[in-house]
C-alpha positions in Angstrom: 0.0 0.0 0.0 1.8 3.2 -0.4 1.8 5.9 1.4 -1.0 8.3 -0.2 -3.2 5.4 0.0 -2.8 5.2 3.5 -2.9 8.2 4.6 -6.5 8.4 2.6 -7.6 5.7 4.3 -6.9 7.1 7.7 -8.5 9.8 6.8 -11.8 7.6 5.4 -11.9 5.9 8.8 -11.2 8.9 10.8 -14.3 10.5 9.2 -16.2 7.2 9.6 -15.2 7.5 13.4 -16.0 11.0 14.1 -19.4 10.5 12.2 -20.1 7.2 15.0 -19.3 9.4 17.7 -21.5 12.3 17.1 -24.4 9.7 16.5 -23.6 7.9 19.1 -24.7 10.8 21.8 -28.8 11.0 20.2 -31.3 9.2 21.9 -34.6 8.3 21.1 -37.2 8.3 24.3 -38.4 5.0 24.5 -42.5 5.7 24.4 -43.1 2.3 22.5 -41.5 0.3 25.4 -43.7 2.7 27.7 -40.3 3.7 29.4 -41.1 7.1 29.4 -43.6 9.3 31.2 -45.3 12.7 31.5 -47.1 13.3 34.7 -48.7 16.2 36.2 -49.8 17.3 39.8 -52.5 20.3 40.6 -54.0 21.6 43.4 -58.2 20.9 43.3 -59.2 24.0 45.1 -56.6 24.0 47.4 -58.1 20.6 49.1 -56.4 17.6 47.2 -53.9 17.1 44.9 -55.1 15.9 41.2 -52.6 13.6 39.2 -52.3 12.7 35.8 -50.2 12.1 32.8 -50.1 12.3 29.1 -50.4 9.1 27.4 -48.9 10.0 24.0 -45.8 12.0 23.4 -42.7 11.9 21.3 -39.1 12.8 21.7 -35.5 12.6 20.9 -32.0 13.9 22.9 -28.5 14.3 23.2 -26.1 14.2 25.9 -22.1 13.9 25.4 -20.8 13.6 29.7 -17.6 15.4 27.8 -20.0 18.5 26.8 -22.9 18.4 28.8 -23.6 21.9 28.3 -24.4 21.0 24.5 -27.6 18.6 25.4 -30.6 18.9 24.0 -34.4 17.9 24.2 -37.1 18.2 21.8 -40.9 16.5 22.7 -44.0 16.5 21.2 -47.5 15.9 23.9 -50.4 14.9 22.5 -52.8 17.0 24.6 -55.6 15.4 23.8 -54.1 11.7 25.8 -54.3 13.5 28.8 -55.6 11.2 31.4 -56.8 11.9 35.2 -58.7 8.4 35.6 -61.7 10.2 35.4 -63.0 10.7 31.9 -65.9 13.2 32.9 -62.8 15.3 34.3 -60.6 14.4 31.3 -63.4 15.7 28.8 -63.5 18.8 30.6 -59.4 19.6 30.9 -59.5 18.9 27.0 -61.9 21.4 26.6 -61.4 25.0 26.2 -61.2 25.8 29.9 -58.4 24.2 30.0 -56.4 22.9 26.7 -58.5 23.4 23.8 -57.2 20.1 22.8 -59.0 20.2 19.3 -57.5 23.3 18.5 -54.4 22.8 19.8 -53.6 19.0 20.0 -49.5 19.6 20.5 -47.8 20.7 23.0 -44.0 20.9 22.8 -40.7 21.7 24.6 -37.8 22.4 22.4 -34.4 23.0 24.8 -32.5 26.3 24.3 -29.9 25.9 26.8 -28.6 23.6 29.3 -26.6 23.5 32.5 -25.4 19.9 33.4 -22.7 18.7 35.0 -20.7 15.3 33.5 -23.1 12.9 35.4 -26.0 14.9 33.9 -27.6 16.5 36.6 -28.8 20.3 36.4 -31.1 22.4 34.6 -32.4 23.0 31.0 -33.9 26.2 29.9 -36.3 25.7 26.9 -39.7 27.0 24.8 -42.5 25.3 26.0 -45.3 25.8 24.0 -49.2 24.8 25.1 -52.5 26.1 24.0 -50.4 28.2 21.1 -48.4 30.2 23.7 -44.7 29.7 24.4 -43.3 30.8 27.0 -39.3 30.0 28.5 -39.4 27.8 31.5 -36.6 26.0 33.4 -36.6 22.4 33.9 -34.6 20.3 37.0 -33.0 17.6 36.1 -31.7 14.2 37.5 -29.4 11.6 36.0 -31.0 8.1 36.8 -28.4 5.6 34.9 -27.4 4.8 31.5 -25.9 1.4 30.4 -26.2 -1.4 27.8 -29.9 -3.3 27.8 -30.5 -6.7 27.5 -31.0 -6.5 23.7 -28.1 -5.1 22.2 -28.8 -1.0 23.1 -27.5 1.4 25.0 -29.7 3.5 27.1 -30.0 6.6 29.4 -32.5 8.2 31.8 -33.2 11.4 33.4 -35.8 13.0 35.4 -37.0 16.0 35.2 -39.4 18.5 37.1 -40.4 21.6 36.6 -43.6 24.2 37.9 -45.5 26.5 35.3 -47.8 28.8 36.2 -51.4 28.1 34.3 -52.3 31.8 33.7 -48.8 31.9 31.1 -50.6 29.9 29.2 -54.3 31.5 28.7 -55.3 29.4 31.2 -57.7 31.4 33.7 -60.8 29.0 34.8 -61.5 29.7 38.4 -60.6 26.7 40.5 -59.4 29.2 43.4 -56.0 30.8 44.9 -54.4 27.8 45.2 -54.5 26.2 42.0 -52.6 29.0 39.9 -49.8 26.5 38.9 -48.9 22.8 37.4 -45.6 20.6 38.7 -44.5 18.6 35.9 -42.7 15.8 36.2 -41.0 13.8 33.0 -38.8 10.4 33.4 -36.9 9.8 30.2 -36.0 7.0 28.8 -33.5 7.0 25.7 -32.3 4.2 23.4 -29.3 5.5 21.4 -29.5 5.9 18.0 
């Protein structure tokens, strides 16, 4: 082999390398598996605390632990797979008192910055957009593991939590004081692309 040759085939596996490695940092959330969730928590009149979660959603991210400031999120809700076990209630919280689910059936949060350490704990800043209003909110998060699965993937998961306030988001049915806001809490599972 001579020596051009070589060096062009360093230089064809170098690029094959580097191409790998930055795919090797995506993840897809695992929502087929049901190894994902979106829940969320509000106050019913200040008596009770409501639960639910969103049945349908959609996502992809990226974290490198050698730049973690460079992650990224994107997801997709379905608004209309909201689900409080109740469907009475769930009708209503589709409606236009609350999401206007037929008018607006996405909801989305697309990350604009983040601030994690190696090991993936920290915040991300992003748009978060419901009932066709986006608004920046900030978003806690937890590493929970990452590692190879049974079947031949890699995976990693995070946690993450986060409060919005419902009149950001043209929100404004009367349900008293004390419900005024909505914790979110998301546990991602990726499978690496």
């Amino acid at each position: 082999m001579s020596y051009k040759n070589f060096i062009i085939g360093l230089s064809i596996a170098a690029g094959l390398l580097i191409s790998a490695s930055s795919q090797a940092n995506e993840y897809a959330i695992d929502t087929r598996g049901m190894h994902a969730s979106i829940q969320f928590k509000v106050k019913h009149l200040g008596y009770s605390w409501l639960d639910g979660r969103f049945n349908s959603f959609s996502g992809q991210f990226s974290f490198d632990q050698n730049k973690p400031a460079e992650a990224q999120v994107n997801v997709v809700i379905d608004t209309a797979s909201l689900d409080s076990n109740h469907a009475e209630r769930d009708k209503h919280l589709r409606s236009d008192d609350f999401l206007a689910a037929d008018q607006f059936p996405q909801a989305s949060f697309i990350s604009t910055a983040a601030e994690l350490d190696a090991e993936g704990h920290g915040h991300i800043t992003g748009d978060f957009t419901l009932k066709g209003i986006t608004k920046s909110i900030r978003i806690a998060i937890s590493s929970v593991g990452a590692g190879n699965d049974p079947w031949g993937g890699y995976r990693r998961g995070f946690t993450g939590i986060t409060e919005i306030q419902l009149k950001d988001f043209g929100i404004d049915y009367d349900l008293g004081a004390a419900t005024t806001s909505v914790y979110l809490t998301l546990n991602v599972e990726g499978i690496r692309q």
